[in-house]
C-alpha positions in Angstrom: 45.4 74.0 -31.1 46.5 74.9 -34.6 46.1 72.0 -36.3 42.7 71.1 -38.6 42.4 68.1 -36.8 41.6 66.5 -33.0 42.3 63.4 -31.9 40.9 61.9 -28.6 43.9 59.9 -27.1 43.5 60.4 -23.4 39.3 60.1 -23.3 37.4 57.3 -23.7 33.8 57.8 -24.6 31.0 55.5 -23.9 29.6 52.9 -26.2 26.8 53.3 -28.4 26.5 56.6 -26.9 25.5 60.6 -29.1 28.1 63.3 -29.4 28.0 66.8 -29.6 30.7 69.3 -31.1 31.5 72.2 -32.2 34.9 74.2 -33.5 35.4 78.1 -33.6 38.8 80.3 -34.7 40.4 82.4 -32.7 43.6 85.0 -33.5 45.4 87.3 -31.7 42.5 89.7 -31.6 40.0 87.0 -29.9 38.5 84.3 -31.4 35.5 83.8 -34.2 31.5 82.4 -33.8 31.1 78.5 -33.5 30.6 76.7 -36.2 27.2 74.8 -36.7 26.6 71.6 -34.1 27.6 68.2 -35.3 27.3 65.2 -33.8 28.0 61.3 -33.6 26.9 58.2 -32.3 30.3 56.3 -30.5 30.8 52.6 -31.6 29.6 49.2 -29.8 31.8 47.1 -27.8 33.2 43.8 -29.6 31.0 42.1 -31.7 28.6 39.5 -29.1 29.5 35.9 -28.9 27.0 33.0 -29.6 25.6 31.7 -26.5 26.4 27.5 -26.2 23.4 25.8 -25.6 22.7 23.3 -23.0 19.3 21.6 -22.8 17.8 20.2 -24.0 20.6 17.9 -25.7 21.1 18.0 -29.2 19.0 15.1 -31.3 17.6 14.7 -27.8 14.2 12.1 -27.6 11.7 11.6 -25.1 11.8 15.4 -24.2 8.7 16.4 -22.0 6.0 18.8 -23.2 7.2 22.0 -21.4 10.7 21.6 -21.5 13.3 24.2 -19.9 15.6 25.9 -22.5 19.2 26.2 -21.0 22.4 28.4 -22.0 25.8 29.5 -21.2 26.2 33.1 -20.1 28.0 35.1 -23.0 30.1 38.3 -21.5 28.8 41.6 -22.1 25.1 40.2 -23.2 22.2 42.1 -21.6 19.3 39.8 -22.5 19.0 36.8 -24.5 16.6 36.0 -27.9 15.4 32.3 -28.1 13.5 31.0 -31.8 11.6 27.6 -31.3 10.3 26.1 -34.8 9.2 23.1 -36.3 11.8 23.4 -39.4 15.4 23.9 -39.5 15.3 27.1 -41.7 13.0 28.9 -38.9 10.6 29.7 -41.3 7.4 28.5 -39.0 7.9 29.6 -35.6 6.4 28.0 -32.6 7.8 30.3 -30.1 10.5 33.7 -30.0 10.6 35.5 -26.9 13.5 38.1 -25.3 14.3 37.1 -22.0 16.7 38.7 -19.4 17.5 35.0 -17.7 19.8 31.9 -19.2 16.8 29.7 -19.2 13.2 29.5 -21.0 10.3 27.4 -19.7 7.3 27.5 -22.2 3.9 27.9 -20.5 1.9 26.1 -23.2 2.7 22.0 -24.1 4.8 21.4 -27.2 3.0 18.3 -29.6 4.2 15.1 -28.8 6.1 12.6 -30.8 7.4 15.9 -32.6 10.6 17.1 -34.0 11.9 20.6 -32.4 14.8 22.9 -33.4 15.8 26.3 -31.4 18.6 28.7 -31.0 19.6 31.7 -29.0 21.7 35.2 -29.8 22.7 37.5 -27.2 21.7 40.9 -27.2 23.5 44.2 -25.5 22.8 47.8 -25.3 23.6 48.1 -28.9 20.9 45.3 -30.0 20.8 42.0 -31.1 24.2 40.0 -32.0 23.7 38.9 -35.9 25.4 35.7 -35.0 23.0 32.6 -33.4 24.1 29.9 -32.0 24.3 26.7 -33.3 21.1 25.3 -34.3 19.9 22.3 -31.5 17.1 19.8 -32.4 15.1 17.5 -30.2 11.8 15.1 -30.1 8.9 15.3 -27.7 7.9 12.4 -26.0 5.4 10.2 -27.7 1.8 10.2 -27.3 0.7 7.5 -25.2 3.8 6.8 -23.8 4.2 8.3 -19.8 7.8 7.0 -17.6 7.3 4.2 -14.9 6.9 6.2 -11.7 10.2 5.9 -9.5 9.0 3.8 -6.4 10.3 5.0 -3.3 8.6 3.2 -0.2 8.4 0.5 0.8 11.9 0.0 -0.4 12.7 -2.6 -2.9 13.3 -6.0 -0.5 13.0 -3.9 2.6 11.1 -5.8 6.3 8.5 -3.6 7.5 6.7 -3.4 11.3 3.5 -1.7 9.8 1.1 -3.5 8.4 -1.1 -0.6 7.0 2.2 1.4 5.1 1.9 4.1 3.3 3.1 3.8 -0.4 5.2 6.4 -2.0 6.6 7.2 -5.7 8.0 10.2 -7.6 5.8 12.0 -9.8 5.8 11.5 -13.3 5.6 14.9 -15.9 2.3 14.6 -17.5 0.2 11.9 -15.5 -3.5 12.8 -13.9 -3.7 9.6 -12.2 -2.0 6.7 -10.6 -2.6 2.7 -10.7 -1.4 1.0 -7.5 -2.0 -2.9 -7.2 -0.9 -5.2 -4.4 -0.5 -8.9 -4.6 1.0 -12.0 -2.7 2.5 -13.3 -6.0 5.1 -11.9 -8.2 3.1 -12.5 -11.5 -0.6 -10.0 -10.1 -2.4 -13.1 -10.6 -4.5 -11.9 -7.8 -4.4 -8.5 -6.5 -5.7 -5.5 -4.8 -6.0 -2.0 -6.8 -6.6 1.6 -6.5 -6.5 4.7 -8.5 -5.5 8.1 -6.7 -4.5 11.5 -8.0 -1.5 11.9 -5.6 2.4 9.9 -5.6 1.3 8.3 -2.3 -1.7 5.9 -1.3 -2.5 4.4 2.5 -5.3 2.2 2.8 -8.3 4.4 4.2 -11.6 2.8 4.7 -13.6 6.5 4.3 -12.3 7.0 1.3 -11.0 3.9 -0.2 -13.8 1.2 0.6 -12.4 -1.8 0.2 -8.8 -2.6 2.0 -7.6 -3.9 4.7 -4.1 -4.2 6.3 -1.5 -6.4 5.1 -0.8 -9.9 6.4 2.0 -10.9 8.9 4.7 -12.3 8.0 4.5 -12.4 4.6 5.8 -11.3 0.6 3.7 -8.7 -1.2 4.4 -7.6 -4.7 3.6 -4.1 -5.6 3.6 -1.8 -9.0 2.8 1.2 -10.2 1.9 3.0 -13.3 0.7 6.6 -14.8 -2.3 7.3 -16.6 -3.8 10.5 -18.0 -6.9 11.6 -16.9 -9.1 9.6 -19.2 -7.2 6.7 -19.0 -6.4 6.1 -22.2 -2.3 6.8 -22.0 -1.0 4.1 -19.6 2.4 4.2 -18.5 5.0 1.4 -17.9 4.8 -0.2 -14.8 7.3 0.0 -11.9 8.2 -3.2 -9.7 9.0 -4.0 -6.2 8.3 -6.3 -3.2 8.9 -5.9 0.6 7.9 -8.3 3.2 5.8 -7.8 6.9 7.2 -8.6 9.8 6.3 -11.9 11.7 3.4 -11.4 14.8 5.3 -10.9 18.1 3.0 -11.2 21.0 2.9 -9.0 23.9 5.1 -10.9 26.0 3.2 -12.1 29.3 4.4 -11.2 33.1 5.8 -13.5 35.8 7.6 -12.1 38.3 7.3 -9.4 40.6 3.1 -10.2 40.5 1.7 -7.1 39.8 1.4 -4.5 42.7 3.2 -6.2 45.4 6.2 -4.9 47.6 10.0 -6.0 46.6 13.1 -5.4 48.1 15.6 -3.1 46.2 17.3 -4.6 43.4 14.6 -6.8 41.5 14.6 -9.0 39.0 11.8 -8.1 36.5 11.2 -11.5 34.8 8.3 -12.3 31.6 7.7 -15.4 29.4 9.3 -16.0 26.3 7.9 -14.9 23.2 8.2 -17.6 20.3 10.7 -15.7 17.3 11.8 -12.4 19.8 15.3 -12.0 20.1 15.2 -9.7 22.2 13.2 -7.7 24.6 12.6 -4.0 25.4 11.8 -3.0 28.9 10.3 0.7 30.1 10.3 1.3 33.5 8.4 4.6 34.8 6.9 6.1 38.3 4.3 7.5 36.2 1.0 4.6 34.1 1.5 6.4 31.6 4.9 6.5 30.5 5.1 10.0 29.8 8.5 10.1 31.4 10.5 7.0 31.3 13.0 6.2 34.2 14.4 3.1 32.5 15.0 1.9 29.2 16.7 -1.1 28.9 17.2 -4.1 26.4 17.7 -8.0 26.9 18.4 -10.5 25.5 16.8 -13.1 27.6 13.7 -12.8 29.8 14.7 -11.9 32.5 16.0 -8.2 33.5 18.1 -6.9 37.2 17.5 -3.7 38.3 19.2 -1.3 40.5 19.6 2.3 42.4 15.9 2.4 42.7 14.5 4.5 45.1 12.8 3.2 48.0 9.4 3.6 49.3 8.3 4.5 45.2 5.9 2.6 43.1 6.9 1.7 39.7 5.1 0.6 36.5 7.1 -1.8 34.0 6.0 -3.0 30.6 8.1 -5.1 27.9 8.2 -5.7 24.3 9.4 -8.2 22.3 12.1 -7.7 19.0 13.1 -9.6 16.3 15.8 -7.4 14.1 13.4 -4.4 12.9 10.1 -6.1 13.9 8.6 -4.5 16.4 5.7 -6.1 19.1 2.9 -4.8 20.7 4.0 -3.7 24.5 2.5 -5.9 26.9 0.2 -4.8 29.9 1.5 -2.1 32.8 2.6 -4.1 36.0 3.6 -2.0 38.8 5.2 -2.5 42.3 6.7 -0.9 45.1 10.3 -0.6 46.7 10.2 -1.4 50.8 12.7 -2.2 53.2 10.8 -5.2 55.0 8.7 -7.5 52.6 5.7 -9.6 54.6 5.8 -13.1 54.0 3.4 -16.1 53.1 3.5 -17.1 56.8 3.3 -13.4 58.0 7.0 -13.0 58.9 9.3 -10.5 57.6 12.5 -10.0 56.0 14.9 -7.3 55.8 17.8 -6.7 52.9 20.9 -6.9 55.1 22.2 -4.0 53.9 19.7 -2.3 56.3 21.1 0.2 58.7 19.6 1.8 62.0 18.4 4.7 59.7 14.9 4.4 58.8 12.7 6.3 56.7 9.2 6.7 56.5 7.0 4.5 54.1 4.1 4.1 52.5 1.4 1.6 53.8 1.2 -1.3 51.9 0.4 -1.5 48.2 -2.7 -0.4 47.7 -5.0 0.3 44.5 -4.3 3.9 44.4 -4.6 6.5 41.5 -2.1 8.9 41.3 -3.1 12.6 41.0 -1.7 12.8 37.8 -3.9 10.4 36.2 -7.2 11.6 38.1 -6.1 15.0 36.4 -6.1 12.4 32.8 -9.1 11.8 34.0 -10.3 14.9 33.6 -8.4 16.2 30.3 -9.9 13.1 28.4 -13.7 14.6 29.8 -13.4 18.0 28.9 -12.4 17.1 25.4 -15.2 14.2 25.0 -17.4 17.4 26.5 -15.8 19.9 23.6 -16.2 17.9 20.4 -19.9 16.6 21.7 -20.6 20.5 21.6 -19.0 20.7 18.2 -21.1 17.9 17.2 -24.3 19.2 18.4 -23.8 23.0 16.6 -23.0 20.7 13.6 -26.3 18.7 13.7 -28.4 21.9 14.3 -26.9 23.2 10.8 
């Protein structure tokens, strides 16, 4: 080139980035030394934007002790600055940091009942922007002052089956320790209490002492509060009631009696149970339900069966309903399908559906155990035999 001058039109160099040149002559005889090294540091990218701020709100209250800091992303920003103080100027810092996230958490409790004010600048590869974002303020939650816990079962107004529930509530920021009290009226006159460090309590005799389950058939009342661990900040209270479901006996049999021989097609009948509305009946080939054959519901006492298989013994319980309320199942009554059913007077009777076909059948009902509840049997004595070992190496520690 000839001229004094170079201008860089079709290279871009990289930001905030050093340069090295150098210029020498040259004529038609060759060219000259080079001149002494110079260099030059390449300008930043646009100026940063402020970051907008999120949380907590401006002229926020209430704000917990360890609150999150939240902001927008800015473009081109590297890593954010954040300035916590207690004055508007920032002249008394509680807290500046460089972090590479859009969010803060402190690890140390602000003071309560205290005013707060923070901002953030974005910061690049060329350093820190010179413009902060708008100034936010907020104001810790008071001393002595912890939220009423969020009660989340039993449900407000709910009917329950149980009558030992488990109780459950969200946590609240800042509380060591629980209140729970029960009572059958809405004003506590009378009522029973506990204190537990966990959102949940179940009446448990080993640990709890004194409880004992809830009442049938009846309204309870239960709150809720905080408390720190000295129990001198108490929380508000939280509110609900639920009610227990009425006492549904175990419905009692009546017909087939219990291990006799029916025809095909029974009709598995039971006494009524006073406030069921409906009835739940299992039937199984095996006492102890593990597999179920039939599961059927009625709405009367009474319930038909069919395509059973012959020369099998069944087992039958029932249950009696009333909308969610659950009862106790009664007592296991079994009996078997036959083709010929012996009398009172001795005679015999065959379904007329009968054909010359026969098939071999099992002698009459008899009190037999089934191999796989001998092998019951056995599981349940091998495990009394294991924990009576653990118990003994136990006693001789």
């Amino acid at each position: 080139m000839s001229d004094e001058t170079y201008t860089l039109k079709d290279h871009d160099l990289e930001p905030n980035t050093i340069y090295y040149w150098w210029v020498r002559t040259e004529n038609a005889c060759g060219h000259g030394s080079w001149s002494i090294v110079r260099f030059f540091r390449s300008a930043c990218p646009i100026p940063l934007a402020p970051p907008r701020l999120r949380s907590p709100g401006d002229q926020q209250t209430g704000v917990e002790l360890k609150p999150e800091f939240i902001w927008e992303p800015v473009d081109g920003a590297m890593k954010y600055t954040i300035e916590i103080s207690t004055d508007e100027k920032f002249e008394y810092l509680v807290k500046k940091t460089t972090v590479d996230t859009l969010y803060y958490v402190l690890l140390q409790d602000l003071l309560p009942g205290t005013e707060y004010h923070w901002h953030v600048r974005a910061e690049n590869e060329c350093g820190a922007s010179k413009e902060w974002s708008a100034t936010w303020s907020f104001t810790t939650t008071p001393k002595g002052i912890l939220s009423a816990p969020e009660l989340l079962y039993p449900e407000n107004g709910i009917l329950i089956n149980e009558l030992n529930p488990e109780f459950y509530w969200k946590p609240v920021p800042g509380a060591a320790n629980y209140r729970i009290q029960i009572s059958k009226s809405p004003d506590f006159g009378t009522y029973e209490e506990h204190v537990t460090e966990k959102n949940y309590w179940k009446c448990t005799e080993e640990k709890e002492g004194k409880c004992a389950p809830l009442d049938p058939d009846t309204r309870y009342f239960w709150r809720v509060r905080a408390e720190d661990e000295d129990g001198t900040i108490l929380g508000e209270w939280s509110s609900g009631h639920f009610n227990t479901c009425p006492t549904l006996s175990p419905p009692s049999f009546g017909s087939p009696p219990d291990k006799t021989d029916v025809k095909l097609n029974p009709i598995l009948s039971w006494e009524p149970v006073d406030g069921a509305t409906k009835y739940t009946v299992q039937v199984s080939r095996d006492s102890y339900f593990l597999s179920i054959d039939i599961t059927r519901i009625s709405n009367i006492n009474e319930l038909p069966l069919t395509d059973l298989e012959k020369n099998k013994t069944y087992y039958w319980r029932v249950r009696a309903e009333r909308g969610t309320c659950i009862g106790e199942w009664s007592a296991t009554w079994s009996f078997r399908i036959v083709d010929e059913v012996v009398g009172s007077g001795g005679e015999t009777t065959t379904p007329a559906h009968s054909d010359s076909k026969t098939e071999p059948t099992e002698p009459p009902f008899q009190d037999e155990i089934p191999v796989f509840q001998i092998l019951g049997f056995i599981a349940d004595i091998l495990i009394i035999g294991f924990l009576l070992m653990i118990l003994v190496k136990v006693l001789k520690k």
